[in-house]
N, C-alpha and C positions, 0 to 999 in steps of 0.2 A: 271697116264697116261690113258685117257679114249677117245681113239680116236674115238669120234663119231659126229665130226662135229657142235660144240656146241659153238665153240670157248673158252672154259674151258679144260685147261690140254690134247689137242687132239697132242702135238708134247711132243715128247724123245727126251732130249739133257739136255746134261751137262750145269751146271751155271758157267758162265767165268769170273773170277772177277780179271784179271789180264791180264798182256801183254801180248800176245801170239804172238810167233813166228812163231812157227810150230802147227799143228794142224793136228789128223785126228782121226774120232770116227766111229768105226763099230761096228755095230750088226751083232751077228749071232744065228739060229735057233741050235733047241737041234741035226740035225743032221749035224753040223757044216759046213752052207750053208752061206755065206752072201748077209744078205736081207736086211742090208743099211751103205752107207760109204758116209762119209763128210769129206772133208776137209776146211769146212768153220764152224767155231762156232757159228755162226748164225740159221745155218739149221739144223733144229732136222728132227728126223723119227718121222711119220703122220701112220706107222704102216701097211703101203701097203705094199703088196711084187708081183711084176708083176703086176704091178698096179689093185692088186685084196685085201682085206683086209686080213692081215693075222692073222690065226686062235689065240685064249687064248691060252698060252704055254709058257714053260718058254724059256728066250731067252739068250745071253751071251754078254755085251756089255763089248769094247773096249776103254778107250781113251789115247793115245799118243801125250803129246805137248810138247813144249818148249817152257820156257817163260822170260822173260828179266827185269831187273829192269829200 
């Protein structure tokens, strides 16, 4: 994940290779803040947070779906 506009690896998100029902995928910062949530598996996080780039640090993601045969 090397968000710097390069169009190489600049979005976070999980790879979906299956039905999905339900979906929703959040990040959140080490002081357990959330600085990004989807509920479409299509849209990864591009690593802004207030539309300002957020800092190197480690971060905590989330993902929750349901999925169907």
């Amino acid at each position: 994940f090397t968000p710097n506009n390069d169009n190489i690896n600049d979005e976070f998100m999980p790879i979906v290779e299956c039905n999905i029902d339900k979906y929703e995928f959040e990040i959140f910062n080490r002081w357990g803040e959330s600085v990004f949530r989807s509920l479409n598996p299509g849209l990864g996080w591009n690593g802004d947070y207030h539309n300002k780039p957020s800092p190197v640090d480690v971060y905590l993601w989330i993902l929750r779906y349901e999925y169907f045969f």
